[in-house]
VMD Tcl script that draws the C-alpha trace (Angstrom):
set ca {
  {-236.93 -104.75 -98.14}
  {-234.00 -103.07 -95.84}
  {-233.70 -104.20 -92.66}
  {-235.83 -101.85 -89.51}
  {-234.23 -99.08 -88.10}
  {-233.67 -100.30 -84.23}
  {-233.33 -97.93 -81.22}
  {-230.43 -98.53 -78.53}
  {-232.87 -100.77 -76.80}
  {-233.90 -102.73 -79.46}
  {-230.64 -103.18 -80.03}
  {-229.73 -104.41 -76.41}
  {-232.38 -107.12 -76.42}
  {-231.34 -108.06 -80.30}
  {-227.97 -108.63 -78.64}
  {-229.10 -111.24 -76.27}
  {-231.15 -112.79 -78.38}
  {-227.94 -113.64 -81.00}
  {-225.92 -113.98 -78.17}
  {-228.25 -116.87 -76.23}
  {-230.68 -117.55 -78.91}
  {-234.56 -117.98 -78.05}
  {-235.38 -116.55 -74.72}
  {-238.41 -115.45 -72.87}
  {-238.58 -111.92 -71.50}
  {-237.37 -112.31 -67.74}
  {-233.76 -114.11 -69.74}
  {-233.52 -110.97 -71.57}
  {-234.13 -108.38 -68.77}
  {-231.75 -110.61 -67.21}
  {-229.00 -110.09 -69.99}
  {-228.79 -106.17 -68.60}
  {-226.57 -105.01 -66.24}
  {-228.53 -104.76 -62.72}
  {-227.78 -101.54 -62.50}
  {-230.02 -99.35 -64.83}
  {-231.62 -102.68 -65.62}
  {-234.98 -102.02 -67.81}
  {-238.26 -102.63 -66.18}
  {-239.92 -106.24 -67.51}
  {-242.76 -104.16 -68.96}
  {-240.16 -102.26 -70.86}
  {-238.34 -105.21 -72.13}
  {-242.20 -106.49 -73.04}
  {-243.52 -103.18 -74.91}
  {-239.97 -103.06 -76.57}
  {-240.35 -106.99 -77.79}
  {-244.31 -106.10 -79.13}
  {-242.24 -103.33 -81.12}
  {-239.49 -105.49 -82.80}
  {-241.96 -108.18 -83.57}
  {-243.98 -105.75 -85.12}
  {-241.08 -104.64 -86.91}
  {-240.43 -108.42 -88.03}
  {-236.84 -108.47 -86.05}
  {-238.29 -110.87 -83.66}
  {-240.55 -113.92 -82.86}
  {-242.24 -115.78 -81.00}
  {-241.41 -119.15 -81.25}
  {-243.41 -120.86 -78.09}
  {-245.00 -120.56 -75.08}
  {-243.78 -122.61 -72.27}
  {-246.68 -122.13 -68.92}
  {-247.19 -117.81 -68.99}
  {-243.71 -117.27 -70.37}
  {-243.33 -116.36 -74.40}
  {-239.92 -117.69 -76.17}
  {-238.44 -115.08 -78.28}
  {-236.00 -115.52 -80.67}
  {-234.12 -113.43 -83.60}
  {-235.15 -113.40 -87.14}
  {-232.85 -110.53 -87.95}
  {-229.34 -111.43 -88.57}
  {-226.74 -109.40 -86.82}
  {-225.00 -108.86 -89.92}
  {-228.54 -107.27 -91.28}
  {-228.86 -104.99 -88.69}
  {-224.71 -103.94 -88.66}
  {-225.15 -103.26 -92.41}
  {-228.26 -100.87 -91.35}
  {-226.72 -98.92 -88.66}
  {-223.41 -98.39 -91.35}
  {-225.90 -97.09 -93.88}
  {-227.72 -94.88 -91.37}
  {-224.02 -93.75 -90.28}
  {-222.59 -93.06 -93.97}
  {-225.86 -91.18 -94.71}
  {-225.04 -88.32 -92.11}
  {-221.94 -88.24 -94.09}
  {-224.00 -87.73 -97.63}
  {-222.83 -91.50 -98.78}
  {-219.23 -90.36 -97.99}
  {-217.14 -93.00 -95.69}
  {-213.63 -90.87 -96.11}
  {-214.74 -88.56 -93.16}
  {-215.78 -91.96 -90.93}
  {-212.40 -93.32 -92.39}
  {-210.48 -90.22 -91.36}
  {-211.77 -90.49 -87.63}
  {-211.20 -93.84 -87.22}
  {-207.70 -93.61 -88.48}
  {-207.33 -90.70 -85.57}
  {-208.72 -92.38 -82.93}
  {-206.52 -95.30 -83.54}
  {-209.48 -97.70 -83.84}
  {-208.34 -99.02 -87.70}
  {-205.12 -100.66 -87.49}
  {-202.87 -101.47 -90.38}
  {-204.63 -104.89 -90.73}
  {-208.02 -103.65 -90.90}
  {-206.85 -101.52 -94.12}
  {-205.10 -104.29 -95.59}
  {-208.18 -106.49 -94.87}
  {-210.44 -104.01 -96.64}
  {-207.95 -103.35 -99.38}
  {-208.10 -107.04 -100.14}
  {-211.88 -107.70 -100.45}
  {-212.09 -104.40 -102.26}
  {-209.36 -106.19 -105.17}
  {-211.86 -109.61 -104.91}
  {-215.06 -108.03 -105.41}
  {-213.25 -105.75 -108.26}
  {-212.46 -109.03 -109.60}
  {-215.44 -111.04 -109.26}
  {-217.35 -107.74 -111.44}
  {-215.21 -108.18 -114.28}
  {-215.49 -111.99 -114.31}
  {-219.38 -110.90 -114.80}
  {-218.59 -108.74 -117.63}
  {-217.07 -110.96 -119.11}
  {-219.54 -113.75 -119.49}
}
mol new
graphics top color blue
foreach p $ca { graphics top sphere $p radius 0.5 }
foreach p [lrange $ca 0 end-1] q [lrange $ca 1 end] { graphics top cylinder $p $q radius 0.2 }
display resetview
């Protein structure tokens, strides 16, 4: 099953959660800046949403306060934003390449870094051909 689709929010309060681990909701209202700072009821209504979307859980309840914490991985939800990202581009990453190249946010390392898992997995597919 592929991970949810999460909005910017969603996002925010995943980011607390795998930064600090389980938290109730005033921790993770806390996590925002206090200026623009989401109302608790948001934070709330937006939790009911990713638990309903199985990114979150509740783990305990400690007096009135619910612990939260993060059964999506980071990594899961990175690798659905990339795919959501490379779909505007029909499946295509050259254009997302191309801009990052001109914005000077992929560095010479980056490429090299890439280049090098790209030769590993090539690798590791014809070790499984040939057994």
């Amino acid at each position: 099953m592929a991970p949810p689709r999460l909005s910017k929010l969603e996002l925010a309060i995943m980011e607390a959660l795998w930064n600090s681990g389980p938290l109730p909701v005033r921790e993770i209202q806390e996590n925002f800046p206090k200026k623009g700072r989401p109302a608790y009821t948001t934070i709330q209504t937006t939790i009911g949403r990713l638990e309903g979307k199985k990114a979150v859980a509740r783990i305990k309840k400690i007096g009135n306060a619910h612990i939260y914490e993060a059964t999506l991985s980071r990594n899961s939800a990175q690798r659905r934003l990339i795919d959501d990202l490379l779909a505007l581009f029909g499946g295509r990453s050259q254009p997302v390449m191309t801009h990052l190249i001109e914005a000077g946010k992929l560095s010479l390392e980056d490429v090299q870094q890439a280049e090098k898992l790209v030769r590993q997995m090539a690798e590791e597919k014809m070790a499984e051909k040939k057994t």
